[in-house]
N, C-alpha and C positions, 0 to 999 in steps of 0.2 A: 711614379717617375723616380726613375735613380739617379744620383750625380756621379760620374766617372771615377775612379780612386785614383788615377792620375790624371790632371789637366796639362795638355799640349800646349806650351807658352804662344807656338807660332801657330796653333791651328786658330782662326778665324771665328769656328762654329764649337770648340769646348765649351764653350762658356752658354752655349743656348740653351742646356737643360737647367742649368741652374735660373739663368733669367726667366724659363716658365713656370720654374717653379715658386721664385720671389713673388709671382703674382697672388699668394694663397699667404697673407698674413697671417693665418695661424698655423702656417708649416713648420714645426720646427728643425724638418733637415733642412729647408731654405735658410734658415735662419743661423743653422751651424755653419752649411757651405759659405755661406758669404762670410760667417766670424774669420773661416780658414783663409778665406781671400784676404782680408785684412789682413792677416798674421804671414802670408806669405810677402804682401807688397811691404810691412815692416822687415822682413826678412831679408828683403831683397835692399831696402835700403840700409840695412846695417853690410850688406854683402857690397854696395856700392862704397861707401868709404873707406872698406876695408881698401878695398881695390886703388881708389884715390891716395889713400895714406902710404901705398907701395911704389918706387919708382917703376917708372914702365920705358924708358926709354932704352932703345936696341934697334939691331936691324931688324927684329920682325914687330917690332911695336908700326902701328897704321892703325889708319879709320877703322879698316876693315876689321882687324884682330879686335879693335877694342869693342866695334860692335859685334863680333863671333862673342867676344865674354859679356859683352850687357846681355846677351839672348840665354847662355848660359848661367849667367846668374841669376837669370830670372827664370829658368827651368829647376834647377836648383835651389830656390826660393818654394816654389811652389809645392815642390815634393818632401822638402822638410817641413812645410806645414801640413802634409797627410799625417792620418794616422793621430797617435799623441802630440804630435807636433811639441813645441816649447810649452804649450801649456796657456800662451796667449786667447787663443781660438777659444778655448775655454769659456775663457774671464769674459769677453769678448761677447760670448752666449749666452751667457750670465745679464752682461750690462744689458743688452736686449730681448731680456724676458721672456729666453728660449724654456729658461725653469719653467716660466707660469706655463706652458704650457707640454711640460714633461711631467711636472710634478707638484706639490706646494710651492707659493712663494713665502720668501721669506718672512717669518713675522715681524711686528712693528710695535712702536711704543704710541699709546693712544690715550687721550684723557680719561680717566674716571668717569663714568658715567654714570562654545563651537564658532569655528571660525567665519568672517563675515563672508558675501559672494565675493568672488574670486573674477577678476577680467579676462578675456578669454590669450590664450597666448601668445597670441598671431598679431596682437594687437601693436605690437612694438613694431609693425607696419605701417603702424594708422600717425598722421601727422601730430594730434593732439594727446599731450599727457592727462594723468589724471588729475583731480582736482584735489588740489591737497584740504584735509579736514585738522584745525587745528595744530597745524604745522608750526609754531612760532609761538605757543601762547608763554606769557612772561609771568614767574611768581609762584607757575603751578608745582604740582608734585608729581605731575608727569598721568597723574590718572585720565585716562576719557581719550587721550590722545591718539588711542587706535580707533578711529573714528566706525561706526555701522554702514555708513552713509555710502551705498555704491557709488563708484568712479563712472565718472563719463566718458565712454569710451565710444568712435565709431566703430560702424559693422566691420569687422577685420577681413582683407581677402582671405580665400582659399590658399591652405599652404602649396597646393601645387601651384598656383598663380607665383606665389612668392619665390617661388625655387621653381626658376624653370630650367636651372643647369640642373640634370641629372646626377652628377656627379659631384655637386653640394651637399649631396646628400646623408653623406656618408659622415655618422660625428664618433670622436673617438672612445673606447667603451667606458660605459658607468655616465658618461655627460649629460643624458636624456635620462636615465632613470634622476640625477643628480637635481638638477631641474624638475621634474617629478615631484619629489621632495619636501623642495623649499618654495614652489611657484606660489602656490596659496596663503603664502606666508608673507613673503616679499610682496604680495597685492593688499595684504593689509601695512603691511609696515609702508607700500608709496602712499595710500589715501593718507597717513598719517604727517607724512614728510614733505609730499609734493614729489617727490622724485619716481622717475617709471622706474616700474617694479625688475624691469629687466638689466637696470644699472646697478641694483640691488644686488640680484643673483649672478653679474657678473661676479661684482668684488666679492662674495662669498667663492665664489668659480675660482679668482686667483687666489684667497688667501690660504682656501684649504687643496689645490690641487683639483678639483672637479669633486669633493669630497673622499680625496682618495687620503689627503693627508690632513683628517680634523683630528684637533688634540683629544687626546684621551684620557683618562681618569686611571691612577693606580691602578686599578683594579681590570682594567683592558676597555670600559666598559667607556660610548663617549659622552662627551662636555659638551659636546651642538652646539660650539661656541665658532659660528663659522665666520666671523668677523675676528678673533682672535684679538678681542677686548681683552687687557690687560685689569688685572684686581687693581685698584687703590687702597687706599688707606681706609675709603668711606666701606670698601666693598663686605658685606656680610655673609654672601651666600659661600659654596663652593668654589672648590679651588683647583688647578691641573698644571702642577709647577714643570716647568721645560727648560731647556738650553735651547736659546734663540740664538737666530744673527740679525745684528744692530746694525747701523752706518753711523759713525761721526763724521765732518771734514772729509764726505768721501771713500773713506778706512771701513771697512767690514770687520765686526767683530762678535765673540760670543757671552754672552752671558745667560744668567740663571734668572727664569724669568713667572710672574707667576698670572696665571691667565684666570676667567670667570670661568663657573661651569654651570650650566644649565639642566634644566629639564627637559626641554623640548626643544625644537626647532621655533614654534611659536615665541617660547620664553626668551629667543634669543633673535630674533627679529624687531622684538616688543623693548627690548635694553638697547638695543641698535637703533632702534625710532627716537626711544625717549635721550639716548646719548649727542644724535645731532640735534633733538628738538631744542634741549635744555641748555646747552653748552653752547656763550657766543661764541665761542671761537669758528664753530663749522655753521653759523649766520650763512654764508655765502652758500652753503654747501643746500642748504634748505630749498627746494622747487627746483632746482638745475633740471632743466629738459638736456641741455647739449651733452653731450657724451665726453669731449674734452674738457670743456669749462666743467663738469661733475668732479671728475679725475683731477685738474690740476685745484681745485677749491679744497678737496682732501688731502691734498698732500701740502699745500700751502700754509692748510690750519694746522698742522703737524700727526697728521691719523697716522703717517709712516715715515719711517726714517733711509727709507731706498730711494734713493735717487732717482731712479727712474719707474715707479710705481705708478707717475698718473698715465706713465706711456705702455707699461704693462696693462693697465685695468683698461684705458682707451680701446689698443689693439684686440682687446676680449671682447668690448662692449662689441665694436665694429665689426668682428670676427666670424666667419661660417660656422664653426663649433654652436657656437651661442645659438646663433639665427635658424641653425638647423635643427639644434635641439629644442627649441623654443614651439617651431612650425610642429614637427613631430605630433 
């Protein structure tokens, strides 16, 4: 589905394609069109007081004229948000975590911090999470914590049961290989956490772009650091120094920043268990089944500095992309 390149202020039905397409939260043209809606209705109220701050009285000043220019400036509102518009729409797209799902999202500042059976993946269907193994233990060193111990999982339906819109079906490229990947990984790191494994592979999903934008090592070669943990001061391994963007007070800004680097996708699931396991701060964040309370318990304990991060990660967990690529 397409959105118009120009919207009719007084047509009735302009606006229907965009409204069917708002229904697919992980659409990211719904998500521009409506930024541009925004940036047109400010548009049009800075066109409003211009109009107010001008005398208007004459003989052809009426009701009528001044509603012939409110319909006019709001056609002309509209249209100057096509296109590049002011640049608002933008930001706008931005704040609503049209990135997450164009591209990476932003990184974040975060504390210091063969494979067992695998549940099957359909399972993020099934009402109960897995049962976390050592999730919380206090004093340790973090060893044993990736527990052997299979997840209890019920018989998961059939992914055609799951998807019965045809047209769900469709996920954007590299998402199912991407998943692919990291599933086996993420099913050890939830026995380990408590957390389902598919909340896991979201937030790797938003932090690197669908793994289209994981950090990389000098040398081209990459750091599987798909949580985009930050090195501390403790950190001994490798290292993959970047220009990130930060938030303070709201403000975006860049700095130089210096990230973990891994061996594997394993090694970096298994620093991600031990990171929430050890650390009170993400306490809360430990066994979360819910999708939102997951999301708002990490951003709370400070894993990222975006403002709107636990509503990016949310909209992914909840999202078709995920779900489709999951069923797959």
């Amino acid at each position: 589905m397409t959105i118009p390149a120009q919207i009719n202020a007084i047509d009735p039905n302009a606006l229907a394609d965009l409204k069917r397409l708002s229904r697919d939260g992980d659409s990211p043209a719904a998500l521009r069109a409506t930024a541009k809606q925004f940036e047109a209705l400010f548009l049009q109220m800075v066109l409003k007081s211009m109009r107010d701050a001008v005398p208007s009285e004459g003989m052809l000043d009426s009701d009528q004229t001044r509603l012939f220019q409110a319909m006019q400036d709001q056609q002309t509102a509209m249209n100057m948000a096509q296109g590049r518009g002011t640049g608002l729409a933008d930001v706008i797209f931005r704040q609503l975590g049209g990135e997450a799902l164009e591209k990476p999202a932003a990184t974040h500042d975060t504390a210091a911090a063969g494979a067992p059976p695998v549940p099957p993946r359909t399972a993020i269907l099934a009402v109960r999470p897995p049962t976390p193994a050592n999730a919380a233990a206090e004093g340790g060193d973090g060893a044993g914590t990736m527990s052997d111990v299979p997840a209890e999982l019920p018989t998961p339906p059939k992914a055609a049961q799951a998807l019965a819109d045809p047209a769900a079906r469709a996920v954007p490229n590299g998402a199912r290989e991407f998943v692919d990947r990291v599933w086996p990984h993420a099913g050890s790191a939830s026995r380990a956490t408590g957390i389902p494994a598919h909340f896991m592979v979201a937030q790797a999903a938003l932090e690197t772009g669908w793994g289209r934008g994981e950090l990389r090592r000098a040398d081209g070669t990459p750091s599987f650091n798909l949580f985009n943990i930050k090195a501390g001061a403790d950190w001994k391994g490798a290292v993959v120094e970047v220009p990130v963007t930060e938030y303070a007070n709201g403000r975006a800004y860049t700095e130089n920043a210096r990230f973990r680097a891994y061996g594997s996708y394993a090694e970096a699931f298994r620093d991600y268990a031990n990171l929430l396991s050890n650390s009170p701060r993400y306490a809360a964040v430990l066994g979360q089944t819910d999708a939102a309370g997951f999301a708002r318990s990490l951003q709370h304990a400070g894993y990222a500095t975006d403002p709107m991060y636990a509503d990016k990660l949310t909209r992914i967990i909840g999202g078709n992309t995920l779900r489709t690529a999951l069923a797959g």
